[in-house]
Each structure stands twice: as C-alpha cells, then as structure tokens.
C-alpha positions as CSV (number, residue, x, y, z in Angstrom):
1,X,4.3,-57.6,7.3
2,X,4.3,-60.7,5.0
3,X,2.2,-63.9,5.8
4,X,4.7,-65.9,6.5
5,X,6.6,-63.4,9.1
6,X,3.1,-63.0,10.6
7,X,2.6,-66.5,10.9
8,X,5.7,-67.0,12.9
9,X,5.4,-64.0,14.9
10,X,1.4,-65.4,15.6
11,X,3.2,-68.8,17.0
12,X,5.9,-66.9,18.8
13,X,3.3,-65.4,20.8
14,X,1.3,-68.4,21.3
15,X,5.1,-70.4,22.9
16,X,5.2,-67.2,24.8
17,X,2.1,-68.0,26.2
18,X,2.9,-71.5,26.9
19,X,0.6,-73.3,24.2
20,X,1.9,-77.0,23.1
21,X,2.0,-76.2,19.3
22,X,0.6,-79.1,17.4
23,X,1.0,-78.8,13.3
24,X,-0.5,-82.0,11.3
25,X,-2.3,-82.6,7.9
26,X,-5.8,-82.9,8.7
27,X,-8.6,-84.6,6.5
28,X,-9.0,-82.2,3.7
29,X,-12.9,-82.5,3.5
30,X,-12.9,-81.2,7.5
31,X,-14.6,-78.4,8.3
32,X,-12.1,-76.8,11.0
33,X,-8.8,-76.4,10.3
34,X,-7.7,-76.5,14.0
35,X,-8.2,-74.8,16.8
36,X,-7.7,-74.3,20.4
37,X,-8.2,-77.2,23.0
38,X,-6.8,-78.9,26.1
39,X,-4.9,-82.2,25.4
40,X,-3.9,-84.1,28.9
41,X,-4.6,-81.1,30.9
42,X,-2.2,-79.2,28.4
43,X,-3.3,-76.1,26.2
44,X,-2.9,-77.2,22.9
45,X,-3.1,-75.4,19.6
46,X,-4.1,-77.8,16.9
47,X,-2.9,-76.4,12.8
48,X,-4.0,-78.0,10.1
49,X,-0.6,-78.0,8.3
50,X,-1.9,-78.6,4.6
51,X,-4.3,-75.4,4.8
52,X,-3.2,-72.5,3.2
53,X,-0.8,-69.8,4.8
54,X,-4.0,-67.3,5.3
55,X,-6.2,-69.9,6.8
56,X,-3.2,-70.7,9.3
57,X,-2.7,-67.7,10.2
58,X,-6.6,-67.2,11.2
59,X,-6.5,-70.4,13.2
60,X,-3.8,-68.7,15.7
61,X,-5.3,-65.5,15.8
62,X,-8.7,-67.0,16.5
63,X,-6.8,-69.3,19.3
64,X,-4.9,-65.8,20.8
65,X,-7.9,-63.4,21.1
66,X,-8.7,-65.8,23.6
67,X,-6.3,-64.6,26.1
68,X,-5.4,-61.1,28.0
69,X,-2.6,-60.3,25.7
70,X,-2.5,-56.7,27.5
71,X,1.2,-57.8,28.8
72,X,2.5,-59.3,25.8
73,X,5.0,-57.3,23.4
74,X,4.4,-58.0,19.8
75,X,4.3,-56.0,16.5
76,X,1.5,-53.7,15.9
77,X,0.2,-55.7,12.6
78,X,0.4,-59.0,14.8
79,X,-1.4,-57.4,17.7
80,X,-4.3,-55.8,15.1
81,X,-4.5,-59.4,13.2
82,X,-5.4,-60.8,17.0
83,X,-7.9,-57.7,17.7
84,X,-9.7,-58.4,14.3
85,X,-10.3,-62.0,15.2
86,X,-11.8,-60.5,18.8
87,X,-14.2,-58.2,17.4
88,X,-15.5,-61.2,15.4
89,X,-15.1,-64.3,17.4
90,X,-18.4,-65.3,19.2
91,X,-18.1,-65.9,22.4
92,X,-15.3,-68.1,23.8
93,X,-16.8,-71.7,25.4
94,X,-15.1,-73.8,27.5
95,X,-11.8,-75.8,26.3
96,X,-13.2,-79.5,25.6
97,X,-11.2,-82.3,27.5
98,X,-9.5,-85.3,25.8
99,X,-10.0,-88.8,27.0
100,X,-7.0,-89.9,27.9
C-alpha cells in the first residue's frame, strides 16, 4: 500500500473510532511530533503537519495500538502497521488533561 493511501486509511480508522483529528505545523526543533491526548474531555490526536509522510504515519499508528481494534475492519497492511507499533510501544500511561 503507498504511504499516502496508508496514511488516510490510518486516519479513517482513527474518525471511526471517534478521535477529534488535529493536523498543525509544530515547532520544528520539537521532539514529538504529536501524539494522543484528551483536549476538553475529548480524544484528540495531535499531527505535526510539516513532518514527513513516514513520521505521520507512525504518530497514528502509535496513537491506534492504543485501543481494542479487534472489531474494526481495515486492510491487512493498515492493521500490521498498527500491530508493529504495539509490539514496540512501552506501555500506554494515562491521557494528560488540558486546562481549560
């Protein structure tokens, strides 16, 4: 599957999962280039818009091995790119809160 059809299938199944999908230029000389987090009480994935396609992509993979995807229908190379991130990801910790 291309990048770019992976990335949009990776986001499809991140709406499907009811995620607020946030894409912005971060600061370049930032470490993370987004990530998972709760904004108002709202799951919110965070993309740093000016990283490149491959580090994208690992952001919402990272972000959807999080959750029991069991359920989900999605391609076999977009359910493997989520399982590769699983087998690597430490362990999850808890969603930090916004003030707001």
């Amino acid at each position: 599957m291309p990048p770019d059809a992976l990335y949009d299938a990776l986001l499809d199944v991140a709406r499907r999962l009811g995620l607020d999908i946030r894409v912005a230029a971060m600061d370049p000389k930032a470490k993370a280039r987004g990530g998972l987090c709760l904004v108002r009480d709202t799951r919110t994935l965070i993309i740093d818009g000016g990283a490149p396609l491959v580090e994208r992509i690992g952001v919402v993979a990272e972000a959807l091995a999080r959750f029991d995807l069991d359920a989900i229908s999605m391609a076999p190379a977009v359910r493997l790119r989520i399982e590769k991130k699983q087998r690597i990801a430490p362990l999850p910790r808890p969603l930090a809160k916004t003030r707001g």
